[in-house]
N, C-alpha and C positions, 0 to 999 in steps of 0.2 A: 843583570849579570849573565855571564856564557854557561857559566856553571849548568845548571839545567841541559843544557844542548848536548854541551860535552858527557853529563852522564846516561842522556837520552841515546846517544852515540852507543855510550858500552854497553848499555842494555839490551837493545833492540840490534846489535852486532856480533851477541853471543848465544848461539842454542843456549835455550833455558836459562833465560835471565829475567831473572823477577824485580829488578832492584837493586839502585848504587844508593849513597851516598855521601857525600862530606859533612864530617864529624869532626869538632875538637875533641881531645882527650879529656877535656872537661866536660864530655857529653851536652854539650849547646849542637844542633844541627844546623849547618849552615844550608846545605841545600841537596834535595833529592829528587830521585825521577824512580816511579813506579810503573809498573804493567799495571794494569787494570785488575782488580780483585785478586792480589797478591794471596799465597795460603797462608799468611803468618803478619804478623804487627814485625815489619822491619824496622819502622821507626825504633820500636822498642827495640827490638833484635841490637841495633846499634850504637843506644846509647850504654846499655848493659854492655856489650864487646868493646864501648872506650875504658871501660872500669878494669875490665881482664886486659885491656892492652896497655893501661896505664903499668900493671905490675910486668909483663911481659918487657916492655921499656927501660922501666928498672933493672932488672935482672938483665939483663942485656948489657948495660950500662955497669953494673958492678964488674960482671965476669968480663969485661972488659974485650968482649968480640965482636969490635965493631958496631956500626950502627944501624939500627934494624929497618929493615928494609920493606919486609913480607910479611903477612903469617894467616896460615889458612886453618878454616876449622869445619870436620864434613860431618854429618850428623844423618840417623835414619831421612830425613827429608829433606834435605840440603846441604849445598855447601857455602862457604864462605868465605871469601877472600879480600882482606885486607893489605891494603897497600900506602905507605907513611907518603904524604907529601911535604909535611915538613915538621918542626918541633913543635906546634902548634894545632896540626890538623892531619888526617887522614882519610883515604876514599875506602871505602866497603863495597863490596858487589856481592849480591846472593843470587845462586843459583836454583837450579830444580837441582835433586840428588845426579840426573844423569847429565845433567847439562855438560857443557864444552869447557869444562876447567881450565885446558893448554890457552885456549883462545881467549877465555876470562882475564888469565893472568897478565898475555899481553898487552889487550886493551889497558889492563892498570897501567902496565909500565909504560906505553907510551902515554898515556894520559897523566902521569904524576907530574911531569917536568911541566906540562901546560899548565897544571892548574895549580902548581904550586909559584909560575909567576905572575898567573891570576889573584894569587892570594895575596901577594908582599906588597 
């Protein structure tokens, strides 16, 4: 599958990219591209953030504002941004703390519509 390529794309396209993924919200990993000796377990990093975004989802969904799109999270060493490609699955990117957030994001957004008809 292209998966791979396409995340190897957003990785290595963005200052301070350690690391995408595609995740279902049921935390199964369908597929990722790593830097070489990442500082952290992304894998884990992303199966625990389908768990926080499964409620995020929800709540989204009650308060009735639309459909969730985005949602970033920045921490002493990193940031992280998630991006839904569809009801089923989502792409993550982690960065270094000072990495190129603005250009993170867009790689997501142009990347969600591809690999979301990758997935159906």
């Amino acid at each position: 599958m292209p998966f791979s390529a396409a995340l190897k794309q957003i990785v290595e396209g963005v200052e301070g990219g350690l690391g995408a993924a595609i995740m279902g919200y049921d935390g199964i990993h369908i597929d990722e591209y790593l830097r070489e000796d990442p500082p952290m377990d992304l894998h884990l990093l992303a199966v625990e953030y389908a768990t926080v975004l499964k409620e995020v989802k929800r709540t989204v969904d009650v308060l009735g504002t639309g459909d969730m799109e985005e949602v970033s999270v920045a921490t002493e060493r990193s940031r992280v941004i998630v991006r839904v490609i569809n009801d089923d699955a989502f792409l993550v990117l982690t960065l270094e703390r000072d990495g190129n957030y603005g250009k993170g994001r867009y790689l997501l957004r142009l990347a969600a519509p591809k690999l979301r008809e990758l997935l159906s």
